[in-house]
C-alpha positions in Angstrom: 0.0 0.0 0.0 1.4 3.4 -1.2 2.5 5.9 1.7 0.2 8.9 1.8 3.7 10.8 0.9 4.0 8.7 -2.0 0.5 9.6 -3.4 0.6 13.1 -2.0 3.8 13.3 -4.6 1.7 11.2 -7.2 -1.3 13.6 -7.3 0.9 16.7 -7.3 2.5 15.3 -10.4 -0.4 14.4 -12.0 -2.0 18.2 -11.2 1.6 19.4 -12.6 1.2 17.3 -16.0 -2.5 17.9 -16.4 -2.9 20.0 -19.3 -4.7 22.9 -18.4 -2.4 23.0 -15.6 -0.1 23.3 -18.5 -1.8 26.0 -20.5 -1.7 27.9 -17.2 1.5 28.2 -16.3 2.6 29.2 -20.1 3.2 32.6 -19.3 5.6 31.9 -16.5 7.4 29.0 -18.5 8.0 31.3 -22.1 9.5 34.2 -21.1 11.8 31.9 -18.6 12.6 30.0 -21.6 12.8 32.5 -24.3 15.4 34.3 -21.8 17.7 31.2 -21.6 17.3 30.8 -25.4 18.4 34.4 -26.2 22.0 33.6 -23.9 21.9 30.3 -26.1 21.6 32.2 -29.5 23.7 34.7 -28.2 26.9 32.7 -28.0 26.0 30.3 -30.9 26.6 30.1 -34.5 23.7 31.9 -36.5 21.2 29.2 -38.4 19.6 29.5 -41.6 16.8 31.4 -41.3 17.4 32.2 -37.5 16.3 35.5 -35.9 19.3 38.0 -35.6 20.8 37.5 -32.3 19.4 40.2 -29.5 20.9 41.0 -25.9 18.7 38.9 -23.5 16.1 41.5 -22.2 13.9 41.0 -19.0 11.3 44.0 -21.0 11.7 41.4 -24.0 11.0 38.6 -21.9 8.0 40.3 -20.0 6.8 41.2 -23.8 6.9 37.3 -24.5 5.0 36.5 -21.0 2.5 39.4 -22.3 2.0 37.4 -26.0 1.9 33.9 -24.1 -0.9 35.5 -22.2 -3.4 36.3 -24.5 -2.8 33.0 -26.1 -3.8 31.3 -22.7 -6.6 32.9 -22.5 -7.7 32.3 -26.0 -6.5 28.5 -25.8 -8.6 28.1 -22.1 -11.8 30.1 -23.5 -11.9 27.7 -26.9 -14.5 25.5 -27.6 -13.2 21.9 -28.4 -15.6 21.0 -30.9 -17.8 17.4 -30.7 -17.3 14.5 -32.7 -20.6 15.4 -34.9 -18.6 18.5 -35.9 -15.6 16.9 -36.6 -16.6 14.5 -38.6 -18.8 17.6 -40.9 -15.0 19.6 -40.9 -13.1 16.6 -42.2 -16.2 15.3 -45.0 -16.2 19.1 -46.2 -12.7 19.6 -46.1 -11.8 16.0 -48.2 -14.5 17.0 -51.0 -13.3 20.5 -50.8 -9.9 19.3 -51.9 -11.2 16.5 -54.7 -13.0 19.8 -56.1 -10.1 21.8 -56.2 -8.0 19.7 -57.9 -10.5 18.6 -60.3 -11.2 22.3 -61.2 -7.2 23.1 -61.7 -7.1 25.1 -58.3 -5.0 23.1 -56.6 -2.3 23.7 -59.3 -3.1 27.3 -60.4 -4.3 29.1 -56.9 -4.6 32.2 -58.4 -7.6 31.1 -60.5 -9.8 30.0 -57.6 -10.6 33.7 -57.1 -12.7 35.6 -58.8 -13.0 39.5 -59.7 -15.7 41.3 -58.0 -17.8 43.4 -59.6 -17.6 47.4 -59.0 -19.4 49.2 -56.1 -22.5 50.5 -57.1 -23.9 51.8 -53.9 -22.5 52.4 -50.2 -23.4 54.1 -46.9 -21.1 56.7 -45.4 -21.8 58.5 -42.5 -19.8 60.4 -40.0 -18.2 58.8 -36.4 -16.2 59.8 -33.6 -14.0 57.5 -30.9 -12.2 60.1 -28.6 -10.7 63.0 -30.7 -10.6 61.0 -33.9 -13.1 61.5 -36.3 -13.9 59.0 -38.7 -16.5 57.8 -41.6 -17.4 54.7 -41.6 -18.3 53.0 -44.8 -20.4 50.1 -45.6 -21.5 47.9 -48.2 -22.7 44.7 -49.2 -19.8 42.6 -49.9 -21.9 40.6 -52.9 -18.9 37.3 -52.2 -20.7 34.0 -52.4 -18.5 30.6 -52.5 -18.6 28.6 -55.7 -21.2 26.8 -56.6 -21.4 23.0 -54.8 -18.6 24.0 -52.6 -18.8 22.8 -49.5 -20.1 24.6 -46.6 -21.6 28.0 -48.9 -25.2 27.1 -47.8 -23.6 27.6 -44.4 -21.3 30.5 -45.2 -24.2 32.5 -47.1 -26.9 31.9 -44.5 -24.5 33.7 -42.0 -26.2 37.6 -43.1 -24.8 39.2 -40.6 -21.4 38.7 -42.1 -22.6 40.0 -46.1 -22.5 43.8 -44.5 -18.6 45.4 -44.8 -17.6 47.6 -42.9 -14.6 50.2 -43.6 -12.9 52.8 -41.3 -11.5 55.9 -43.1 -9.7 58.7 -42.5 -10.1 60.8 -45.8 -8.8 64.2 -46.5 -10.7 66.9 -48.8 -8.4 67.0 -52.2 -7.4 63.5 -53.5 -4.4 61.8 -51.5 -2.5 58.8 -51.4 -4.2 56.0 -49.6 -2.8 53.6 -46.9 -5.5 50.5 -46.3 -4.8 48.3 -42.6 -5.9 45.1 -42.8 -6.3 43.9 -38.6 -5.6 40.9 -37.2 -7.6 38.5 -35.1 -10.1 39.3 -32.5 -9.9 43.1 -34.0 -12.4 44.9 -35.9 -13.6 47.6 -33.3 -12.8 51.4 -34.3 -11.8 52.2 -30.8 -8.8 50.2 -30.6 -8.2 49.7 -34.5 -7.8 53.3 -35.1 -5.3 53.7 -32.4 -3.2 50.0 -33.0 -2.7 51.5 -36.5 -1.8 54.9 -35.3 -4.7 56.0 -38.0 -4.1 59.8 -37.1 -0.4 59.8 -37.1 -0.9 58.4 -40.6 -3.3 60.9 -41.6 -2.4 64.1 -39.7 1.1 63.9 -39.8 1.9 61.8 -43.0 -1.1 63.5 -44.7 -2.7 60.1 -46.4 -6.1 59.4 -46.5 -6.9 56.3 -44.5 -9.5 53.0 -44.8 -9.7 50.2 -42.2 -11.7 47.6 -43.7 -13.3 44.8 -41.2 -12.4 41.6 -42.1 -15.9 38.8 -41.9 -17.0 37.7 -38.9 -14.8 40.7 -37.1 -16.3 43.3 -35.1 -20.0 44.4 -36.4 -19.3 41.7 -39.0 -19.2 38.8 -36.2 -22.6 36.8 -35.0 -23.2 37.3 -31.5 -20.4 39.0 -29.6 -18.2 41.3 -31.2 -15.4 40.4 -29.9 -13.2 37.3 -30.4 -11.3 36.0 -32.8 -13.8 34.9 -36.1 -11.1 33.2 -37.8 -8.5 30.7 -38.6 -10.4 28.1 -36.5 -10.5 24.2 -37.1 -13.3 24.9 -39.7 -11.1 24.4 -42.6 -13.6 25.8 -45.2 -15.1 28.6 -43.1 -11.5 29.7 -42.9 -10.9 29.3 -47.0 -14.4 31.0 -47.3 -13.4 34.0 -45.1 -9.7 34.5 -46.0 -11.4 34.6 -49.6 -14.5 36.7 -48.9 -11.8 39.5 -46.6 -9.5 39.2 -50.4 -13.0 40.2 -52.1 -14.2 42.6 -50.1 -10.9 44.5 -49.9 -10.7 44.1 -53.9 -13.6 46.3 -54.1 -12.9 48.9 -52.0 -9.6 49.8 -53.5 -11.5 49.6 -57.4 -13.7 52.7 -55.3 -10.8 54.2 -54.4 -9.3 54.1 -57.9 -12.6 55.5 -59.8 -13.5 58.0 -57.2 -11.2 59.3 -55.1 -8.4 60.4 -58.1 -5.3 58.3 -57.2 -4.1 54.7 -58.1 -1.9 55.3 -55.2 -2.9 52.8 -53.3 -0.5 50.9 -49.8 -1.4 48.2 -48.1 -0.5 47.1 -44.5 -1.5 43.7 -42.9 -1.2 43.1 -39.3 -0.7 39.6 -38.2 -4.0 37.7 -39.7 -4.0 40.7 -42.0 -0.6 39.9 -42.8 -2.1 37.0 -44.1 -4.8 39.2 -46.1 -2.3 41.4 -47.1 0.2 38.7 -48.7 -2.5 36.8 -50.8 -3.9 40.5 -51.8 -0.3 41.2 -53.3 -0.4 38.3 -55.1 -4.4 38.5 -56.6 -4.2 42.0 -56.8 -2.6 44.5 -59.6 -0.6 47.7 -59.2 -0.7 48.4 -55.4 2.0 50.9 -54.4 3.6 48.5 -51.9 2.4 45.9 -49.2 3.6 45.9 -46.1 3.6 42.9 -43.8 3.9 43.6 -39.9 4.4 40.0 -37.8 2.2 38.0 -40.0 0.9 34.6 -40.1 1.5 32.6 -43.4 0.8 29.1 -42.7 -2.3 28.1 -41.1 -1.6 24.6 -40.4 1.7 25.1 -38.7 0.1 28.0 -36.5 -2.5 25.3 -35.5 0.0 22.8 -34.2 2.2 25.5 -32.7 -0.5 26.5 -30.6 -2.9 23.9 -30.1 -1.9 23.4 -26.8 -1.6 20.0 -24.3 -5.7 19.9 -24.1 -5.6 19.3 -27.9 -2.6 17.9 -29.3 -3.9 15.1 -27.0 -7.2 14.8 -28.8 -6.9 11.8 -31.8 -9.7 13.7 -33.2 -7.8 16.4 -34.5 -4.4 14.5 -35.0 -5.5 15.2 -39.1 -6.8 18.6 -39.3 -3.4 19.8 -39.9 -2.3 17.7 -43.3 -6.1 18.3 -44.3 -5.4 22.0 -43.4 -2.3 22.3 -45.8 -4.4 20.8 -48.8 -7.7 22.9 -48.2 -6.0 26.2 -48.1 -3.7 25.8 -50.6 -6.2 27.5 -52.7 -5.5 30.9 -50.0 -2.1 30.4 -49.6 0.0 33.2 -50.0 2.8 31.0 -50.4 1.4 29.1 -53.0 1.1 32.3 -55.3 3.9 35.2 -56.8 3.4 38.1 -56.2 2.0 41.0 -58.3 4.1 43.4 -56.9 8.0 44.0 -57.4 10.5 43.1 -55.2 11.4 46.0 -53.8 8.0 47.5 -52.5 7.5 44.1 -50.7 8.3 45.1 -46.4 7.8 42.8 -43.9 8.4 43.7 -40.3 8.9 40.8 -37.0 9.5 40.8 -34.0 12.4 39.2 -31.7 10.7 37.9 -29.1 7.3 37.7 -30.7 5.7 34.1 -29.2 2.0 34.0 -31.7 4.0 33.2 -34.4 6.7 31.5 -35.1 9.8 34.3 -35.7 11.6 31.9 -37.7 9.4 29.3 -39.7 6.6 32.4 -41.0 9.2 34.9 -41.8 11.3 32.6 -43.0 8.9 31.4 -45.6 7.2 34.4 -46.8 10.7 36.0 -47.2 11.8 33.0 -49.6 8.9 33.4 -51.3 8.9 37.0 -52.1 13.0 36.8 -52.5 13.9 38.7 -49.5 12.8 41.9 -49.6 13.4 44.3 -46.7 12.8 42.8 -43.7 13.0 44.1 -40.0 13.4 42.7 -36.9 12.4 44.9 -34.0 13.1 44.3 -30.4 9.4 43.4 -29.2 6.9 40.7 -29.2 3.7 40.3 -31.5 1.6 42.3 -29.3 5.0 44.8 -29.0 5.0 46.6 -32.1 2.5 48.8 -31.3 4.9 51.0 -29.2 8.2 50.2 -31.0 9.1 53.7 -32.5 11.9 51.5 -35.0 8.6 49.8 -36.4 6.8 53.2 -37.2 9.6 54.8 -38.8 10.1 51.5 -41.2 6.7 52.4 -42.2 7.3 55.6 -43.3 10.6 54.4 -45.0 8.7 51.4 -46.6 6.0 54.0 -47.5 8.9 56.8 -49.2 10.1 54.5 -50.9 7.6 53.0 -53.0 6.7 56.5 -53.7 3.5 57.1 -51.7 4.7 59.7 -50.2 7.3 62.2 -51.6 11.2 61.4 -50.1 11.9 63.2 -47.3 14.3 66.4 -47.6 18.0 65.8 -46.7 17.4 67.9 -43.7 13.9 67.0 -42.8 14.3 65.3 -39.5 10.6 64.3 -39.0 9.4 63.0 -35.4 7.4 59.9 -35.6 4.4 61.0 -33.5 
């Protein structure tokens, strides 16, 4: 018969191993690791494709506990679907990818999306959030899915979702535009106008301004507003919304091009919108540059990165992520070239940024759009937001390309 010390020690371990146990204790375990690893890269021979090497930094590693947060709180709060729901993902997702390849857009990506049509009528109307002021736009989006592909009943029956909405800063003679593209579980003006630094952009760089919601984001999203309404595990809602955000964003800038008097158009994705942003570069023509700021290329590996104990456990969803890889070929930034030259391609990631991965994402959208500028900053995902180096990228990124004029020898501009 055990001791009661022996299965006071045996039930503490099993506490300790437990997997929620495990989730919570993530933000006290990554920065104490990232820490050690920074000492470890520090003193050892660079990799291919590694990070550049950063002093170890307790703010850095308190920016990592800050990312490893938020992704505790969204793996704890996630629904782990039932067995019913499953089974629908993976039926859907394995015709999804018979039709694709049968239709030749499994091989030719680019072909699987469609051109919208031209906006024909919108709604504008005034806002305010603090001292910005701001119209918002709206429109119906007009995206369905193909025809027989799977889940469009589902997608199309969601109305809420078939309104978009677009924040814009606009000034009165015609300007260059700047379009941000947010990432997940954004979508509200409050905080998108301000994680964008919308004014600064407006105000002080003088370009007019749109920040479109992406589906099932903010006033777009059933139910709550908040939360994050995609990537999930359904594999063609994501394809369906990845593809319905590219639409929807097509549109607006063929507005901006036949109303507002310039073809001068940026684009800047943040994290998901990264995403957005990458696959836009390659569907769409002429934009003045794309900008990339920590984003998210690969779906399936950012699954299985952060699927966490609770789920990498489940045999359920051992094959979501090879499925995942197959389905979304089809939205793949990396599975297209891009329509943009080299050198107005930016991408900017962070050091110590723990939501995705700073080596395997960057590394692979850089290969694939042959290493344009890229810059690491000192911060996390969620630390870009105050990194002063990442703003005046921006404006370097945006000079460059020629959306705004180059700055005077001896204009020594304060990013606000």
């Amino acid at each position: 018969m055990p001791s009661p010390v022996r299965s006071a020690v045996g039930r503490a371990t099993a506490i300790l191993r437990h997997p929620v146990w495990t989730d919570l204790t993530a933000p006290v375990r990554t920065p104490i690791a990232w820490y050690i690893g920074a000492w470890i890269r520090r003193i050892s021979p660079p990799r291919d494709g590694e990070r550049p090497s950063t002093p170890p930094s307790l703010t850095l590693a308190m920016q990592a506990a800050l990312d490893e947060t938020v992704l505790t709180v969204a793996r704890l709060t996630h629904r782990v679907p039932g067995d019913d729901e499953l089974a629908r993902v993976n039926d859907e997702a394995t015709v999804a990818v018979e039709m694709f390849q049968e239709r030749g857009w499994l091989d030719d990506p680019a072909s699987y999306h469609d051109a919208p049509p031209p906006l024909t009528d919108i709604d504008l109307r005034k806002a305010r959030s603090g001292r910005i002021r701001y119209t918002v736009m709206s429109f119906d989006s007009g995206y369905s899915p193909h025809e027989g592909e799977p889940g469009r009943e589902r997608w199309l029956a969601d109305r809420k979702n078939q309104t978009v909405y677009v924040w814009m800063l606009r000034h009165p003679e015609p300007r260059p535009w700047i379009i941000c593209v947010h990432g997940a579980a954004m979508g509200q003006a409050g905080s998108d106008l301000r994680v964008f630094r919308a004014a600064w952009l407006h105000t002080v760089l003088g370009l007019n301004v749109a920040l479109p919601i992406q589906p099932r984001h903010g006033p777009r999203r059933t139910g709550l507003p908040f939360g994050v309404g995609f990537p999930n595990h359904d594999l063609m809602d994501t394809t369906h919304a990845v593809t319905q955000s590219v639409w929807d964003i097509r549109r607006l800038i063929a507005w901006i091009r036949a109303t507002q008097g310039t073809n001068n158009i940026a684009v800047q994705g943040l994290s998901l919108g990264g995403y957005t942003a990458a696959l836009l570069a390659s569907i769409e023509p002429n934009l003045s540059c794309v900008i990339l700021g920590v984003p998210v290329v690969d779906f399936a590996s950012l699954m299985e990165r952060h699927a966490g104990p609770r789920f990498r456990s489940d045999a359920r969803l051992a094959g979501l992520t090879d499925l995942a890889s197959q389905v979304h070929r089809v939205i793949s930034p990396l599975a297209i070239e891009p329509q943009i030259p080299r050198d107005r391609r930016f991408i900017y990631a962070g050091l110590a940024d723990q939501i995705i991965h700073p080596v395997h994402q960057i590394r692979e959208i850089a290969r694939h759009w042959e290493e344009p500028d890229v810059h690491w900053f000192s911060g996390s995902h969620i630390g870009f937001f105050v990194s002063r180096p990442v703003h005046e990228f921006l404006e370097r990124a945006l000079r460059s390309s020629n959306v705004l004029p180059p700055a005077a020898a001896d204009d020594d501009q304060a990013v606000a």
